[in-house]
C-alpha positions as CSV (number, residue, x, y, z in Angstrom):
1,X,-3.9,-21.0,6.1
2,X,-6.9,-21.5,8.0
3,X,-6.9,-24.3,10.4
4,X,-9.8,-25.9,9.9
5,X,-12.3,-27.0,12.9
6,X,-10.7,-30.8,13.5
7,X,-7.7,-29.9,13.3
8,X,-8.5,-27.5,16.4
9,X,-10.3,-30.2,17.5
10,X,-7.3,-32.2,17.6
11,X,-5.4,-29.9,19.4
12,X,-8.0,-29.3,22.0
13,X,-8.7,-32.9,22.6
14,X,-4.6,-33.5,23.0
15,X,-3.1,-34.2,26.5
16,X,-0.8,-31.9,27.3
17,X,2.4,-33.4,27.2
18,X,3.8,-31.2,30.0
19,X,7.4,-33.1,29.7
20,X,8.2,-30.9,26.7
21,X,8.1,-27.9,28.5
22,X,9.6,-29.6,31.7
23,X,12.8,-30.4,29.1
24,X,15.0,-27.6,31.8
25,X,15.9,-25.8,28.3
26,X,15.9,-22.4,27.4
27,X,15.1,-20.8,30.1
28,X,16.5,-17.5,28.5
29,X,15.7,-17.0,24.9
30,X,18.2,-18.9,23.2
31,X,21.4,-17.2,21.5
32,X,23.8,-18.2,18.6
33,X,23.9,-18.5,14.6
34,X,21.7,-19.4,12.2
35,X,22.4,-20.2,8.4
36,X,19.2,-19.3,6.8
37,X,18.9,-15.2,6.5
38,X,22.4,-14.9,5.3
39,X,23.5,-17.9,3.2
40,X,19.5,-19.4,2.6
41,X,19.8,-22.2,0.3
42,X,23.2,-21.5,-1.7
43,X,24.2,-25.5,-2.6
44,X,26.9,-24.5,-5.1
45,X,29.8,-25.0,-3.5
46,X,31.6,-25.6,-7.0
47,X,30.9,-22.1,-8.1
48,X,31.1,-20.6,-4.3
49,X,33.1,-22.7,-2.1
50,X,33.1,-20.0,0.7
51,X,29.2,-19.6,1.0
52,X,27.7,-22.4,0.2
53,X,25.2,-24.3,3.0
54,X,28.5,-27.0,3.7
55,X,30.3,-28.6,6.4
56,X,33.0,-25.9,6.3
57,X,30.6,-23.2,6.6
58,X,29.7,-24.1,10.2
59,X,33.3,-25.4,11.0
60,X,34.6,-21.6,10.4
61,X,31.1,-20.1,12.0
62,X,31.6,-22.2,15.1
63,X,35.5,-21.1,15.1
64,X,34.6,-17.6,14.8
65,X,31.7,-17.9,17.7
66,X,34.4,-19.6,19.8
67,X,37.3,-17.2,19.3
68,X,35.8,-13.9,18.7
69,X,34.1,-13.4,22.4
70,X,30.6,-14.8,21.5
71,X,30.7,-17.5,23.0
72,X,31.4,-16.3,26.6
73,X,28.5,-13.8,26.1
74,X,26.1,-16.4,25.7
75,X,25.9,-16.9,22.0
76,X,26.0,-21.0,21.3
77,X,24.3,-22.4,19.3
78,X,25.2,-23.0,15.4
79,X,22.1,-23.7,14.1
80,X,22.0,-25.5,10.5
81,X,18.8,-24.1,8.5
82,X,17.2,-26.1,5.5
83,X,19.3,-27.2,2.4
84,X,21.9,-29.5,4.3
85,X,20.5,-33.1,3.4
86,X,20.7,-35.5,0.3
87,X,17.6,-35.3,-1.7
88,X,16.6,-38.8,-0.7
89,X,16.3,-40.6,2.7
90,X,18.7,-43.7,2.7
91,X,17.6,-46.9,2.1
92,X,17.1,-47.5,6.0
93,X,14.3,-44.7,5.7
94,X,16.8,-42.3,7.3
95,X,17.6,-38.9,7.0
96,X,21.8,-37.8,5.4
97,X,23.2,-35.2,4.9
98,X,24.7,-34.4,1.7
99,X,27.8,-36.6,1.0
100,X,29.4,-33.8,-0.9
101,X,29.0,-30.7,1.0
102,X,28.9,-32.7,4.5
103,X,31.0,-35.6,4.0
104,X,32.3,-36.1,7.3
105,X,28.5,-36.1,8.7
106,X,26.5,-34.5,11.0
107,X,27.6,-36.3,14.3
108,X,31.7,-35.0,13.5
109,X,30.2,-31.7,13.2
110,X,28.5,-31.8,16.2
111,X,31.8,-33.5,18.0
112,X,33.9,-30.5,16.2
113,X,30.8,-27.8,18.0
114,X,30.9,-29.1,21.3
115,X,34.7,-29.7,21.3
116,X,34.8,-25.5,21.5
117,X,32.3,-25.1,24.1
118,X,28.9,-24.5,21.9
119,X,26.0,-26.5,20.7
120,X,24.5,-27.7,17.2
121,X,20.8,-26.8,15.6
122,X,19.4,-28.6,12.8
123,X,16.6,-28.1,10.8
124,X,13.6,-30.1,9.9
125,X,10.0,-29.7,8.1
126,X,6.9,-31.4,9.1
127,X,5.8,-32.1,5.6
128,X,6.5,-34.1,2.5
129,X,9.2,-31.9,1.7
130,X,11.2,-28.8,3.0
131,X,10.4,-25.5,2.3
132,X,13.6,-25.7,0.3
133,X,12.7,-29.2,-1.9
134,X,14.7,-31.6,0.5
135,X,13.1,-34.8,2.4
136,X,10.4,-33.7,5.1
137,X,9.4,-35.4,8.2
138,X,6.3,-36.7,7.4
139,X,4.2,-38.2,10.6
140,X,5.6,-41.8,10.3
141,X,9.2,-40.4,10.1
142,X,8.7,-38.3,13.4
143,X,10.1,-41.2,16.2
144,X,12.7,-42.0,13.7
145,X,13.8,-38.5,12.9
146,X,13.9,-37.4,16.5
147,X,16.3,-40.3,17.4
148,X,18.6,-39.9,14.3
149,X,19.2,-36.2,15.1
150,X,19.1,-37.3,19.1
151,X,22.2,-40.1,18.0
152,X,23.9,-37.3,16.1
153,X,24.1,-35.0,19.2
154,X,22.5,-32.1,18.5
155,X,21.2,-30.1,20.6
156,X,18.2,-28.0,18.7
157,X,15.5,-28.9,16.1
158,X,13.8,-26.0,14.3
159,X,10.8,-28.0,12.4
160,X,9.2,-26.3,9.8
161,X,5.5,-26.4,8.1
162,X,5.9,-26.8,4.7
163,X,3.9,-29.1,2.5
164,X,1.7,-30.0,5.4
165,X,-2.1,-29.9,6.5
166,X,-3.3,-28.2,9.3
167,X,-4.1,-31.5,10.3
168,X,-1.0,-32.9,10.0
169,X,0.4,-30.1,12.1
170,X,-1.8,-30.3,14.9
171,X,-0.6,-34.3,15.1
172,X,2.9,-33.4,14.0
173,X,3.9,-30.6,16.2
174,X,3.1,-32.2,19.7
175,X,4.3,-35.7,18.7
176,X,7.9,-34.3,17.6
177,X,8.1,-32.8,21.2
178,X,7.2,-36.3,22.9
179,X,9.3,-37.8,20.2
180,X,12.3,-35.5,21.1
181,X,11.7,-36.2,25.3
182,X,11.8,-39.9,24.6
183,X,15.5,-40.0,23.2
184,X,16.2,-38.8,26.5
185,X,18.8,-36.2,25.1
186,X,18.1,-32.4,25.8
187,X,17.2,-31.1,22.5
188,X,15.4,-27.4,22.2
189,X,12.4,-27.6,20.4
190,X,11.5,-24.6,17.9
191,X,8.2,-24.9,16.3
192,X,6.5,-22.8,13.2
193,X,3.4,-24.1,14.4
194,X,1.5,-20.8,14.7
195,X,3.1,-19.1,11.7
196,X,1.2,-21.2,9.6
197,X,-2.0,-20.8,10.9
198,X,-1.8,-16.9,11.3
199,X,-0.1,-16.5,14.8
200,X,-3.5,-15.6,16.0
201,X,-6.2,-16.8,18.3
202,X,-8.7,-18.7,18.0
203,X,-6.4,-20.9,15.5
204,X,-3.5,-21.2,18.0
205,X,-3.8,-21.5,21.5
206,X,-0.8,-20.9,22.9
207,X,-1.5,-21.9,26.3
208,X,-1.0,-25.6,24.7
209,X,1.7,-24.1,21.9
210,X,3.5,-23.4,25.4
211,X,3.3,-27.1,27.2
212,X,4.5,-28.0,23.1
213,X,7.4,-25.7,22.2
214,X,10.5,-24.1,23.8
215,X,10.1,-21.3,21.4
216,X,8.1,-20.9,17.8
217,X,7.7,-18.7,15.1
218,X,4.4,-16.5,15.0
219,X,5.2,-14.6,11.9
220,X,6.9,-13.9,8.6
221,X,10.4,-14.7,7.7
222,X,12.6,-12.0,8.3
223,X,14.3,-10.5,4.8
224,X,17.1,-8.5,5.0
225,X,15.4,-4.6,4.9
226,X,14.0,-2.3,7.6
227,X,10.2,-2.9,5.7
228,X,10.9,-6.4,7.1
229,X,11.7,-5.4,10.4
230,X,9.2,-3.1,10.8
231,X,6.1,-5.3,9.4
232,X,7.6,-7.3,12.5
233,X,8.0,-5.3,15.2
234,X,4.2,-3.7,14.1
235,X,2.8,-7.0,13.8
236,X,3.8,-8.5,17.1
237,X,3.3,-5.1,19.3
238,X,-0.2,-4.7,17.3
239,X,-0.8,-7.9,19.1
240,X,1.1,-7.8,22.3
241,X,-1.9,-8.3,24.4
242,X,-2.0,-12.3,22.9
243,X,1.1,-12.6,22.8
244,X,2.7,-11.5,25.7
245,X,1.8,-13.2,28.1
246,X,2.7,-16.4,26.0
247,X,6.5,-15.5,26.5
248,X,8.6,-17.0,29.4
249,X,10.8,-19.3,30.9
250,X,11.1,-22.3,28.7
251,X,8.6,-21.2,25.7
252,X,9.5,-17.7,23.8
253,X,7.7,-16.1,20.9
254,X,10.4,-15.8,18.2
255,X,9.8,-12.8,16.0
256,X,12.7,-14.6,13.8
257,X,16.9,-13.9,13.1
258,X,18.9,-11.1,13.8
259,X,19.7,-9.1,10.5
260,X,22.5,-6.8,11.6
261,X,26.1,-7.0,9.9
262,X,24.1,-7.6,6.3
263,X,23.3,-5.3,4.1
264,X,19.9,-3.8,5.0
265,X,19.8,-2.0,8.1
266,X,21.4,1.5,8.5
267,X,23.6,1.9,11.7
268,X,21.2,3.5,13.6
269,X,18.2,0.9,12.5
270,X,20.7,-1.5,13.3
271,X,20.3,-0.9,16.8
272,X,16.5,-0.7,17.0
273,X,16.9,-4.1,15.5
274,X,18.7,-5.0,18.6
275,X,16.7,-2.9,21.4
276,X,13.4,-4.1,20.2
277,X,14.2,-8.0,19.9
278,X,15.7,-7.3,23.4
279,X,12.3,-5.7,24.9
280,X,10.7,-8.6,23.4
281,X,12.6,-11.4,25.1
282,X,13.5,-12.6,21.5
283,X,15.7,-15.2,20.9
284,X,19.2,-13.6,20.1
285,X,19.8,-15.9,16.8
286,X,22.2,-14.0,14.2
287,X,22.6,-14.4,10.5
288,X,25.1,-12.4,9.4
289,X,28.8,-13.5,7.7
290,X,30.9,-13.8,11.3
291,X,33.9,-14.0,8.9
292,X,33.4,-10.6,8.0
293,X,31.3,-8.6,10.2
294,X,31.8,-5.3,10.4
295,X,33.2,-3.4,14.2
296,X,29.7,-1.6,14.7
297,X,27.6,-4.2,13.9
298,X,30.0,-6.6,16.2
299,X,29.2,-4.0,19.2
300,X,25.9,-3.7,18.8
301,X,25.8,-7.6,18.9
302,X,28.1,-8.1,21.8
303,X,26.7,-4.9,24.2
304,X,27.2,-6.9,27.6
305,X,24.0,-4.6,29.4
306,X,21.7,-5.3,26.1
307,X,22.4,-9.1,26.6
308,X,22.0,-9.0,29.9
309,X,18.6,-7.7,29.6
310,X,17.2,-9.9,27.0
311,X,18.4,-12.4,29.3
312,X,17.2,-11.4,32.3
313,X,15.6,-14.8,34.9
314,X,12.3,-13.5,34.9
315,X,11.7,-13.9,31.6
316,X,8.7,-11.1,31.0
317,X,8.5,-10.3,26.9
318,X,8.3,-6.2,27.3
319,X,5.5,-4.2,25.6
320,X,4.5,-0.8,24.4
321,X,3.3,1.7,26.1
322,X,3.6,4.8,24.3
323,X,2.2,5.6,20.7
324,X,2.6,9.1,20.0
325,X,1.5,11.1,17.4
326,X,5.7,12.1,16.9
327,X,5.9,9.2,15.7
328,X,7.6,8.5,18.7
329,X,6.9,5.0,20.6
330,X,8.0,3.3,23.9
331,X,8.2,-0.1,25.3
332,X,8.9,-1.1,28.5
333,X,10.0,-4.7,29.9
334,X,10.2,-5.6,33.7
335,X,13.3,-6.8,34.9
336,X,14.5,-9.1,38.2
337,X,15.2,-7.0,40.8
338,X,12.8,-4.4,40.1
339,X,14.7,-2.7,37.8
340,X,13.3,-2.1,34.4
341,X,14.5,-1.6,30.4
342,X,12.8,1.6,28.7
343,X,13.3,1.8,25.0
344,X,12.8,5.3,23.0
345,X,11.7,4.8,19.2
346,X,11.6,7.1,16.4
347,X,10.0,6.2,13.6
348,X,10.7,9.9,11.8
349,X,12.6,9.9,8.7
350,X,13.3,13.4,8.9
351,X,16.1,14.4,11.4
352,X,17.0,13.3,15.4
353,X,13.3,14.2,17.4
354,X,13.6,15.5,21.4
355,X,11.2,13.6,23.4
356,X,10.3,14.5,26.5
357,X,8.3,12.9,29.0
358,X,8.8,11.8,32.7
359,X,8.3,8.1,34.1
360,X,5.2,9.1,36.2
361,X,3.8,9.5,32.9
362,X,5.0,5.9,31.8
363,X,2.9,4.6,35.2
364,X,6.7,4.3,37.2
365,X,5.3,3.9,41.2
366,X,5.4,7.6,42.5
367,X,8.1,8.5,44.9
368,X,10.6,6.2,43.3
369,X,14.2,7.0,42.3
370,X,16.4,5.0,39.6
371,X,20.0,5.0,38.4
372,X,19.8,5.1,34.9
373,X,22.2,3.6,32.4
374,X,22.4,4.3,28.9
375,X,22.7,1.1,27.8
376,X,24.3,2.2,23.9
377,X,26.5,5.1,25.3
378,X,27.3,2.4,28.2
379,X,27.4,5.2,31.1
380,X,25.4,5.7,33.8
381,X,22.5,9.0,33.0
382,X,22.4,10.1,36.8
383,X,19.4,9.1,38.9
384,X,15.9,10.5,38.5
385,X,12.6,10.7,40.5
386,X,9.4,9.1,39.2
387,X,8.1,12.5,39.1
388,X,11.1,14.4,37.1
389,X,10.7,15.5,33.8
390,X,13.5,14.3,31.0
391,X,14.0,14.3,27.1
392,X,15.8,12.0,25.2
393,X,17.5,12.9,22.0
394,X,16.2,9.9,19.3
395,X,17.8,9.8,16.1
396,X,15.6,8.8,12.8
397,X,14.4,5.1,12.3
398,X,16.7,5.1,15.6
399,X,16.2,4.2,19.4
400,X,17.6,5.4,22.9
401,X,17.1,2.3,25.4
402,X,18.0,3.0,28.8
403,X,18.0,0.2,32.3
404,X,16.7,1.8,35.1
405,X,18.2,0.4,38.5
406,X,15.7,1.5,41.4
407,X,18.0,3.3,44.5
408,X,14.8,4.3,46.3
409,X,11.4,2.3,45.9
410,X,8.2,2.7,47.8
411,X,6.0,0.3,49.3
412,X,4.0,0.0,46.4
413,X,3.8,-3.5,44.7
414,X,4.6,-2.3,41.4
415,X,7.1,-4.8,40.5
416,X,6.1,-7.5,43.0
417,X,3.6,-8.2,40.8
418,X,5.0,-8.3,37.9
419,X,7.2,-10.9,39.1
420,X,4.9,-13.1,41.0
421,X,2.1,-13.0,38.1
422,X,4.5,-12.0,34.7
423,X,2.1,-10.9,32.3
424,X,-1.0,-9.8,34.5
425,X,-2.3,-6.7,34.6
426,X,0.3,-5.2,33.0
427,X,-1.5,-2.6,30.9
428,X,-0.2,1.2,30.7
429,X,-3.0,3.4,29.2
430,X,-1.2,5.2,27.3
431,X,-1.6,3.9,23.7
């Protein structure tokens, strides 16, 4: 969809309503569960009890978050995707869920969320309808909207952009974000915004998108296959240099869910899946059957070092660098402390490639040494000089990341500046 020149026109001639951003929320990317990649819009619960979108589904989701060590790794939120209200609004205009697969209501399931530690995302559609045929928030319905899911307690709102005008986006989106500051309860604010006007400059500016949104989808949906991930991962690294230095603190670029513990990825893609997301500063949002989930993809979820890196303060979405001929590519992301996160990337099909390369090569400041930790194997490599040569053994459709930890820096502002301007000049010529 193209927007068209008064609907930029609107969003030029907005006022920044800086109070969304200054909500205090997400100042890491945000982690949790979300219903949609997984479960989507299954509403049979006569003919499958067990997966349908229900009340009970996120009762056992949130147990499972709370008991099975996600919790205390930082993954909270159980976000409820489209599909969970009654077809109608009630006849005080409001939005309900539906009385048979969520009788006890919204505000009991957020009581039952919070009671174990974790907070509750909901789902909403600027539009006539959802993407999914349920009641939309249409622009009159946005104050009323924002207080009935504020009065429920939840504590996220991804609004979608179905059945709507560019138009009606360009009103909607920033007056859902006042809407949601005015109930006075902290609510994250995910936008689709620029997913339905391309992702792309000069139809979104995301200097705005940023004073609007605490994070927002720029591309496709995710489906569960490694052609999906890979459109992704080629779409927003194609256009890193826009969307980089969008990302931080507060307002993330969210490339969409996490697909591991399905049925798509391989072991090994699995955790490229993970890496990548993690170099992006993606938010760490799974949709997978917790229930069932399988010990690899479990580890590859809970890796303390990868979590700790996607949730490092600084907030800096990574980039890449490297874009060999191999088929070989690598991203780098700045981290506090001057320390850094390298990811290795094979895109072969053919059998486990040995790169070699040395970080003087990947611009590292000369006369440097690092501690490097393997951050699948979960050991530390040994430390190396800027100026060493190394080779990494990359397995196909697979990735080696590593976190580099400097023990000797010079006085070179290398990382200074990446920390005092995040996103500036940060420009490797290697590709």
């Amino acid at each position: 969809v193209v927007l068209s020149r008064l609907a930029l026109a609107l969003v030029l001639a907005l006022p920044l309503p800086s109070v969304a951003l200054e909500n205090g929320l997400a100042r890491t990317p945000p982690m949790g569960w979300m219903s949609w990649e997984r479960f989507r819009c299954n509403v049979d619960c006569q003919a499958d009890p067990h997966n349908c979108i229900s009340e009970q589904l996120f009762f056992e989701m949130a147990d499972r978050l709370a008991e099975d060590g996600w919790r205390e790794l930082g993954y909270e939120y159980i976000n409820i995707d489209d599909c969970w209200s009654a077809k109608q609004r009630d006849v005080a205009g409001q939005l309900v869920p539906d009385p048979k697969r969520f009788p006890s209501g919204i505000k009991a399931l957020a009581d039952y969320v919070h009671a174990r530690g974790l907070k509750l995302g909901i789902y909403g559609d600027l539009g006539i309808f959802t993407c999914g045929g349920y009641p939309g928030t249409t622009l009159e319905n946005v104050k009323q909207d924002a207080q009935t899911f504020a009065a429920w307690g939840v504590d996220m709102l991804k609004l979608d952009g179905c059945y709507s005008s560019a138009e009606e986006q360009a009103k909607g989106y920033p007056e859902m974000a006042r809407a949601l500051n005015a109930t006075g309860r902290p609510i994250v604010y995910s936008c689709s915004w620029p997913a339905y006007q391309g992702g792309l400059p000069p139809e979104v500016n995301y200097t705005i998108l940023a004073e609007i949104c605490n994070l927002w989808r720029n591309y496709d949906d995710i489906q569960d296959s490694w052609e999906s991930v890979l459109s992704i991962v080629d779409w927003f690294f194609t256009n890193q240099d826009v969307l980089q230095p969008a990302a931080g603190p507060g307002h993330w670029n969210d490339p969409d869910m996490l697909i591991i513990g399905n049925f798509g990825l391989s072991f090994e893609q699995s955790r490229s899946q993970m890496a990548l997301w993690t170099v992006m500063a993606a938010p760490l949002l799974m949709s997978t059957d917790l229930r069932t989930i399988s010990p690899s993809a479990k580890e590859i979820l809970q890796n303390r070092l990868m979590i700790q890196i996607n949730q490092d303060p600084l907030g800096i979405q990574g980039r890449r660098i490297v874009k060999e001929k191999s088929q070989i590519e690598v991203f780098l992301r700045p981290l506090s402390r001057a320390a850094s996160a390298l990811v290795f990337f094979s895109r072969r099909t053919d059998m486990p490639f040995r790169y070699t390369t040395s970080l003087a090569k990947l611009h590292f400041p000369e006369d440097a040494v690092y501690e490097v930790h393997d951050v699948y194997v979960g050991k530390i490599v040994g430390a190396l000089r800027t100026a060493d040569n190394f080779s990494v053994v990359i397995n196909p459709s697979g990735v080696v990341m590593w976190y580099l930890c400097p023990m000797a820096l010079p006085l070179q502002p290398w990382h200074v500046a990446r920390q005092q301007a995040p996103g500036e000049g940060f420009h490797p010529a290697l590709l």
